[in-house]
Each structure stands twice: as C-alpha cells, then as structure tokens.
N, CA, C and O of each residue as an XYZ file, in Angstrom:
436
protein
N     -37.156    111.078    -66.205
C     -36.600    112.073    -65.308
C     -37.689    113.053    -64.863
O     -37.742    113.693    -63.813
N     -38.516    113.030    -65.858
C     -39.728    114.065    -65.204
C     -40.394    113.495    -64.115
O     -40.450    113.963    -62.978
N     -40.939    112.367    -64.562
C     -41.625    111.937    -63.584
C     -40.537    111.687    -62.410
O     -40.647    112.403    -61.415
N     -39.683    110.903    -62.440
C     -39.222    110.575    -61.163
C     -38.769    112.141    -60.290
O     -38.482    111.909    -59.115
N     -38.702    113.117    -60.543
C     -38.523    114.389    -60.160
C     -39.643    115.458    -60.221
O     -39.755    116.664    -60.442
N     -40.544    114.206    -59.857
C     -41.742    115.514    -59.356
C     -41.751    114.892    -57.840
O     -41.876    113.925    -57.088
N     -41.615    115.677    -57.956
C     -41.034    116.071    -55.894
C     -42.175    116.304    -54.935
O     -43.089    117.082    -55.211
N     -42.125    115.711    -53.949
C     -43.201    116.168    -53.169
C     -42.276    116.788    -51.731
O     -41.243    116.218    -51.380
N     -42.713    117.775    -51.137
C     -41.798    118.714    -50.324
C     -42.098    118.997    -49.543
O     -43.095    119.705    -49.686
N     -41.690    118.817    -48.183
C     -42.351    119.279    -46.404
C     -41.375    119.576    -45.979
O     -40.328    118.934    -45.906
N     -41.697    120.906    -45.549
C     -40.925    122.070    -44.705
C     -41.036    122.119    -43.198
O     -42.212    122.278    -42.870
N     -40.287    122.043    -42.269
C     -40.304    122.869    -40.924
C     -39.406    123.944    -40.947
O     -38.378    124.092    -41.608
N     -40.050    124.808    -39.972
C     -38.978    126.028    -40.162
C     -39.325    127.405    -41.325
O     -39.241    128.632    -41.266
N     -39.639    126.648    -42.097
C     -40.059    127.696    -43.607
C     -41.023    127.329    -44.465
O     -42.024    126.701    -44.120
N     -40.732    127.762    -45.825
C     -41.916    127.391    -46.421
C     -41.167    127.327    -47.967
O     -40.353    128.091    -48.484
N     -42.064    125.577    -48.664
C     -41.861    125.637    -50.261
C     -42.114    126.591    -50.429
O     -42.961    127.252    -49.829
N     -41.187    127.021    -51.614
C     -41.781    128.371    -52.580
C     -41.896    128.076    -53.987
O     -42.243    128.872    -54.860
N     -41.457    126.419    -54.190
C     -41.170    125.966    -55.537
C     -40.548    124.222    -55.312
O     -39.542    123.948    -54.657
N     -41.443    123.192    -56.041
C     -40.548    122.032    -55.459
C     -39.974    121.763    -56.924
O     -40.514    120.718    -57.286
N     -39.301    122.130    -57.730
C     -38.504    121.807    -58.674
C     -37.860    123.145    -59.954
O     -38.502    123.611    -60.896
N     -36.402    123.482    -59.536
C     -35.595    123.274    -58.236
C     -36.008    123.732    -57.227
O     -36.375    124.902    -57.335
N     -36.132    123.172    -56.004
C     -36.316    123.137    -54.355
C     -36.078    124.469    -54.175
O     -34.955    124.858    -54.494
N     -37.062    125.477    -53.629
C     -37.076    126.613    -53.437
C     -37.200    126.954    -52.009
O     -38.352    126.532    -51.907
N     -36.906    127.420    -50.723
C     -36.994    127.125    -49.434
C     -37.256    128.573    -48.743
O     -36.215    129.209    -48.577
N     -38.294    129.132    -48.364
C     -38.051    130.406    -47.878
C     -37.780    130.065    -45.958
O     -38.580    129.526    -45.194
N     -36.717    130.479    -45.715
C     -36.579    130.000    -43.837
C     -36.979    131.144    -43.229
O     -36.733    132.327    -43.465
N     -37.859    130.414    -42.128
C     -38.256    131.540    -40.886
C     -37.938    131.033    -40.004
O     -38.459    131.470    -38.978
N     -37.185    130.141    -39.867
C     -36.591    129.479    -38.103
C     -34.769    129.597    -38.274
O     -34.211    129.944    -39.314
N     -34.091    129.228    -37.033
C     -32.782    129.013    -37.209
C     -32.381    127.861    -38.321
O     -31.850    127.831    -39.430
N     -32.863    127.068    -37.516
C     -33.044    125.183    -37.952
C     -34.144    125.008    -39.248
O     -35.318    125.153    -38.908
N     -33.913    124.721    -40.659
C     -35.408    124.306    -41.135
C     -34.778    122.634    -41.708
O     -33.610    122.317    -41.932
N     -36.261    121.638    -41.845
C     -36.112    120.388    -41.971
C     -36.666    120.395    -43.346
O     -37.754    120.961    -43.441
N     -36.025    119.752    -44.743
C     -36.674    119.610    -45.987
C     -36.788    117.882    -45.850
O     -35.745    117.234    -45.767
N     -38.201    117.155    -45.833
C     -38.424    116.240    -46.316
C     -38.597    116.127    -48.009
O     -39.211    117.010    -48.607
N     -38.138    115.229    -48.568
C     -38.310    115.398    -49.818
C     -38.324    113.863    -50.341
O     -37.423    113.095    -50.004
N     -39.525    113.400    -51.289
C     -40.099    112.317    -51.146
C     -40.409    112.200    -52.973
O     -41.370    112.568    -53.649
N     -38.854    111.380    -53.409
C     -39.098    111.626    -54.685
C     -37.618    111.821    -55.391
O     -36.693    111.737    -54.584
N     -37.326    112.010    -56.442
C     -36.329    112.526    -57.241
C     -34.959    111.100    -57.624
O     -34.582    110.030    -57.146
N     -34.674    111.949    -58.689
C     -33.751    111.540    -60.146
C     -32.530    112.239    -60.028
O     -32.592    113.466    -59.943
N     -31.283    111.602    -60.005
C     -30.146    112.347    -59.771
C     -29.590    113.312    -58.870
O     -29.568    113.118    -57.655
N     -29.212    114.177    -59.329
C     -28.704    115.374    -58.028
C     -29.517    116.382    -58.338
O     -29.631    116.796    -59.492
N     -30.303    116.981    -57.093
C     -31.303    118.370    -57.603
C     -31.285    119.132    -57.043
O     -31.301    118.834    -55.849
N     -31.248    120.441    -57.311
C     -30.918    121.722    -56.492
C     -31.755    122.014    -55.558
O     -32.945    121.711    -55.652
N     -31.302    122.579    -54.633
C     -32.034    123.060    -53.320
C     -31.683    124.669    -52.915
O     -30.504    125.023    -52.895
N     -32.386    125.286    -52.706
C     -31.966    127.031    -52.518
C     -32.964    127.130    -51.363
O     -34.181    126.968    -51.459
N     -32.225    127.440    -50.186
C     -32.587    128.327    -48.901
C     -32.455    129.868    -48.973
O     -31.356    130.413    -49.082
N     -33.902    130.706    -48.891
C     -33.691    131.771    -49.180
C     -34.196    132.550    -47.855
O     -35.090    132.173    -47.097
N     -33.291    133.911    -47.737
C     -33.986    134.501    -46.541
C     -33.137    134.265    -45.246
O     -33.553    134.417    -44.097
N     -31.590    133.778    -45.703
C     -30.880    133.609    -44.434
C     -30.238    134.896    -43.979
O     -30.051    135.738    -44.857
N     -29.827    135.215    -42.601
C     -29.622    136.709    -42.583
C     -28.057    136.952    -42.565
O     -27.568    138.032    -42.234
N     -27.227    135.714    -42.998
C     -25.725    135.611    -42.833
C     -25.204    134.758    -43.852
O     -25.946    133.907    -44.340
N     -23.781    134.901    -44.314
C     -23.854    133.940    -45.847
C     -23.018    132.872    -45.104
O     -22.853    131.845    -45.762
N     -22.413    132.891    -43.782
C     -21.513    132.316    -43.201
C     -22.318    131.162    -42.185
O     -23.490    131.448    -41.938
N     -21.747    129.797    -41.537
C     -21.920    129.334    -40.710
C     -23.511    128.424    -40.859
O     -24.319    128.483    -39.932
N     -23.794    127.638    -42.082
C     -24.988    127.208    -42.256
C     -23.930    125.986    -42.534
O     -22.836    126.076    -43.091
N     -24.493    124.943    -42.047
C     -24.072    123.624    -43.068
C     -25.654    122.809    -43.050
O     -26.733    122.891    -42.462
N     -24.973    121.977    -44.123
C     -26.228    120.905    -44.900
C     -26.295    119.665    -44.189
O     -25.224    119.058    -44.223
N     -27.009    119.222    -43.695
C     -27.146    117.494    -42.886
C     -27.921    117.013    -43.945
O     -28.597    117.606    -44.786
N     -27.620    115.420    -43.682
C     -28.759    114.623    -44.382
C     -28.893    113.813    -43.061
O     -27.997    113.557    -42.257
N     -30.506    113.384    -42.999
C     -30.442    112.603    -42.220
C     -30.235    111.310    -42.225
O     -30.505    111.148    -43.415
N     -29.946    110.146    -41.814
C     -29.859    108.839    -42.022
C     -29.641    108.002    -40.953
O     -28.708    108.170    -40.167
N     -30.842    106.668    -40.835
C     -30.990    106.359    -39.736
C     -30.650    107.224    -38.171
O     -29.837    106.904    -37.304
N     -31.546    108.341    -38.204
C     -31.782    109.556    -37.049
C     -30.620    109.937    -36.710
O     -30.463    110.541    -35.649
N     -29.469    109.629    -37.635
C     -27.983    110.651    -37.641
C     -27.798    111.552    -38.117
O     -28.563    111.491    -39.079
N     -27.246    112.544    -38.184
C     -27.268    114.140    -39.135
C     -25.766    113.692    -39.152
O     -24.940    113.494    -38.260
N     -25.732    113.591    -40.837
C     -24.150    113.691    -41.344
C     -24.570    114.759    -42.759
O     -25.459    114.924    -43.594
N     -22.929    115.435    -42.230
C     -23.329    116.797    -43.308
C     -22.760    116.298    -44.777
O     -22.213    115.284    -45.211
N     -23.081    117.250    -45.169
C     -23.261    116.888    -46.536
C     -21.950    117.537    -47.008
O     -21.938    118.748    -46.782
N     -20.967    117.113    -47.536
C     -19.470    117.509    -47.889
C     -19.043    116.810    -49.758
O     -18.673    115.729    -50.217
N     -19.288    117.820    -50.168
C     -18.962    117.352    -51.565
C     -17.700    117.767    -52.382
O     -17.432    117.445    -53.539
N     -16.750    118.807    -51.252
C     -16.106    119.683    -51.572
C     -14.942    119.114    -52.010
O     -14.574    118.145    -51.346
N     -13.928    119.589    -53.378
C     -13.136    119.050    -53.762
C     -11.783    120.426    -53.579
O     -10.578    120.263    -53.390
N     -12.308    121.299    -53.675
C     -11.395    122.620    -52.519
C     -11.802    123.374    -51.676
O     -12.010    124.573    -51.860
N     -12.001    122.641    -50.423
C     -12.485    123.345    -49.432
C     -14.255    123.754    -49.345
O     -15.036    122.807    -49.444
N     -14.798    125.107    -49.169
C     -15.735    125.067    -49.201
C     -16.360    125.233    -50.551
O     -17.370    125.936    -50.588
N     -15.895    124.664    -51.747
C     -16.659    125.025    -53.263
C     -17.784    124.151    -53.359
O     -18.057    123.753    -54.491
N     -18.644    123.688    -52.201
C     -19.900    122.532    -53.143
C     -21.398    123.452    -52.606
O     -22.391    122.963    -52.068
N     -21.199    124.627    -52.892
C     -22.247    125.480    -52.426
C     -22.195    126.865    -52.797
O     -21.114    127.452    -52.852
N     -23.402    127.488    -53.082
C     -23.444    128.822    -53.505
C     -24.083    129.575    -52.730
O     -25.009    129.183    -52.019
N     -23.678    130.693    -52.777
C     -24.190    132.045    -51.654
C     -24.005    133.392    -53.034
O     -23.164    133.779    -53.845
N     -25.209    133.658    -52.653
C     -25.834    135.050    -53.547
C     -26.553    136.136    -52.055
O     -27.460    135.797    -51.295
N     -25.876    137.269    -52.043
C     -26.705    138.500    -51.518
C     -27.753    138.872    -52.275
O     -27.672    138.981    -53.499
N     -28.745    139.080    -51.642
C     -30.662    139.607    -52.145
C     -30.322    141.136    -51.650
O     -30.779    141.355    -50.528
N     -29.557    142.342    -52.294
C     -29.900    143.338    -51.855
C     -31.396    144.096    -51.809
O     -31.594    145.218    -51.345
N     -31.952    143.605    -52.138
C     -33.829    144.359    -51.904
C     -33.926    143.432    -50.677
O     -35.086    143.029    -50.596
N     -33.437    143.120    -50.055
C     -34.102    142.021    -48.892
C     -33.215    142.416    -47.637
O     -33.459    142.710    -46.467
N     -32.227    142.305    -48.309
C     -30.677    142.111    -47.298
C     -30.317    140.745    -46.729
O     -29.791    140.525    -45.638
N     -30.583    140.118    -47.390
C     -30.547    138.673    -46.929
C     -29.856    137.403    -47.880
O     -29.775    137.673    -49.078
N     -29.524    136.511    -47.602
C     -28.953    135.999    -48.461
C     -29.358    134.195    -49.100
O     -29.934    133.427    -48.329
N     -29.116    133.901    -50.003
C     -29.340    132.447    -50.747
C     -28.395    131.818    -50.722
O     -27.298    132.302    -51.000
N     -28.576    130.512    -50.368
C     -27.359    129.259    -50.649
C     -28.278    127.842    -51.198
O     -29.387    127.379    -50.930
N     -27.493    127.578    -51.830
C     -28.065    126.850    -53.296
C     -26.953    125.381    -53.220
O     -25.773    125.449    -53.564
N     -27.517    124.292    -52.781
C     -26.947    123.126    -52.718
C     -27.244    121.974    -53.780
O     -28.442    121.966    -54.062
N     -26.526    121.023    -54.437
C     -27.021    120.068    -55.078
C     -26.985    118.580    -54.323
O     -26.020    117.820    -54.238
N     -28.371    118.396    -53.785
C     -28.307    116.897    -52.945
C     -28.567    115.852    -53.982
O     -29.139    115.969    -55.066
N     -28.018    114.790    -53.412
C     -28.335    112.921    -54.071
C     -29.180    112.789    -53.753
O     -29.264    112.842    -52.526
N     -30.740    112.461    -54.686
C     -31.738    111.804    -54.241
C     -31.787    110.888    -55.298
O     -32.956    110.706    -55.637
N     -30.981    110.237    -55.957
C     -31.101    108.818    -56.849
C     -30.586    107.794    -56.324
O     -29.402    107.482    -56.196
N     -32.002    107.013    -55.867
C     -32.057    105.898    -54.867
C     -32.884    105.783    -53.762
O     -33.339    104.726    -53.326
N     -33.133    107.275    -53.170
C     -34.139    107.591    -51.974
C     -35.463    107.881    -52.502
O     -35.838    108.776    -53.260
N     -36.284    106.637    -51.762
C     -37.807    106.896    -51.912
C     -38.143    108.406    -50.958
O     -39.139    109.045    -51.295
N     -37.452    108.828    -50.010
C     -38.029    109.752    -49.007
C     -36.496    109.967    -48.419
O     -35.714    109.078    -48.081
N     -36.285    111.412    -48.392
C     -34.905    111.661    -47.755
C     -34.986    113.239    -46.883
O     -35.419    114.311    -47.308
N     -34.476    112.952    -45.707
C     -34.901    114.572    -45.075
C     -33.277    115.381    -44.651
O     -32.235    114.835    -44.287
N     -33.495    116.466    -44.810
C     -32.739    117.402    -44.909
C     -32.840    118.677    -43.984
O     -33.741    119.432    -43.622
N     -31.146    118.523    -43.726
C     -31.968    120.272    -41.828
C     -30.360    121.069    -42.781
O     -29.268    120.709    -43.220
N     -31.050    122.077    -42.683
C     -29.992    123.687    -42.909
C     -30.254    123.568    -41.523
O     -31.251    123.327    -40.842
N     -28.538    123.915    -41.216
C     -28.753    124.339    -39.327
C     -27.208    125.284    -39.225
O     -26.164    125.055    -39.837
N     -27.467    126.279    -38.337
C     -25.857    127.054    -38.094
C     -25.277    126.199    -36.842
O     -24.163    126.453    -36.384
C-alpha cells in the first residue's frame, strides 16, 4: 500500500501542497488533478475555495466528465470545513484509484 500510493500529482489551476493525502491549493475556477498512481480510495482536499456551495467532482473517462456521486443521502460523500484565518473554504473527497495506472480529475462550479 505504500508503495502503490506514492502518488505522483499534476495540477492545473492550482498547486500540490502535499501528494499523500492529496492536498490542492486552487487559484482558477476550474482546477485539473492528474494523478498517476494509488491503492484503494484516497483523499483529496481542495483548499482555498471562496464558497462551500456549487463545486462538484468529475472524473474523467475516455474525454467524458462524469461526476463523481457516492452519496447514500443526498449530498453526504464530501466534506466542507471554513478556514476562518483565510475566509475560505476546504472540501475533502475520497476518489477510486484501485485499478487506474493514471486518472484525472476537474473540481469545477
């Protein structure tokens, strides 16, 4: 599990801040996580969004964006934390990468 979860991580939009768990600081609307690597389900945290509302998760697959819906009541497959020293906020997803040699990922409102 170690090894298969050392992650290698390419950002558009923002910047790694950490590739295990997936740390994401965003400076665009749109950011793209390539992620090339990983063992089971592994956390992902977008930090620095300026709204806790109206973000969903795509995966890409064969150049389709299907979102990522894990929810078993409604919106529960995702976390949102306020950064009061920032004013900004975190959402913290757990994606499937057991099976994907290389899998890319867009936060988009």
């Amino acid at each position: 599990e170690a090894q298969g979860n050392d992650l290698h991580v390419v950002v558009t939009g923002g910047q790694a801040l950490r590739k295990y768990p997936i740390v994401i600081h965003v400076d665009k609307p749109e950011v793209s996580v390539t992620i090339r690597g990983g063992v089971g389900v592994v956390p992902i945290r977008f930090e620095g969004l300026e709204s806790s509302q109206g973000y969903r998760l795509y995966h890409v697959a064969n150049g389709e964006r299907l979102q990522l819906d894990q929810s078993v009541h409604g919106n529960d497959y995702w976390q949102t934390d306020y950064d009061p020293a920032t004013g900004s906020y975190k959402m913290t997803f757990n994606v499937p990468l057991d099976g994907l040699d290389e899998s890319e990922w867009i936060l988009a409102r």
